[in-house]
C-alpha positions, 0 to 999 in steps of 0.5 A: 912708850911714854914721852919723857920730856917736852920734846918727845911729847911733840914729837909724838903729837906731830906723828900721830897728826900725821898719820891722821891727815891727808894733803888733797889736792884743789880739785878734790872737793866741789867748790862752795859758792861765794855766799858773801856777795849773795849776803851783801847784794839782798837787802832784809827789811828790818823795822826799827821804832823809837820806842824799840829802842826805848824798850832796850833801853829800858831793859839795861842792867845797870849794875853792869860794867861800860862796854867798849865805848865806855858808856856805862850802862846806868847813862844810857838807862837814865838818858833813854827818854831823851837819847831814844830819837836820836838813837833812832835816827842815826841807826835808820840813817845807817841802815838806808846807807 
């Protein structure tokens, strides 16, 4: 039989769903561990230079729209000799913190 209006279709959506689906109870599955904590308690060396951050820099496609900081791409190409340490140093700050 065929659903003839918006109705039927849900209503033939929710019995076939269902029909699919068991409700189980907490104890039916073996717990995962919490990997957020595991996450945030290691601490991963990550290496940044100055001249990491030039390269990417200097590697922005200009003819790009700005991002969510409105920045457009063309600035940060044009600047990437003088903002390039400063950009360094607040990711490093960040990172240590």
């Amino acid at each position: 039989m065929l659903a003839q209006d918006d109705k039927e279709k849900a209503a033939a959506l929710q019995e076939f769903f269902s029909s699919v689906y068991t409700t189980e109870t907490d104890d039916a599955f073996v717990r995962l561990t919490n990997r957020f904590h595991d996450m945030t308690t290691k601490r991963y060396d990550v290496v940044l230079t100055q001249e990491d951050i030039y390269i990417r820099l200097a590697k922005l496609k200009t003819d790009k729209s700005p991002g969510p900081d409105q920045l457009h791409p063309r600035i940060l190409y044009e600047t990437r000799d003088v903002i390039a340490y400063s950009l360094f140093l607040t990711f490093s700050k960040s990172r240590n913190t």
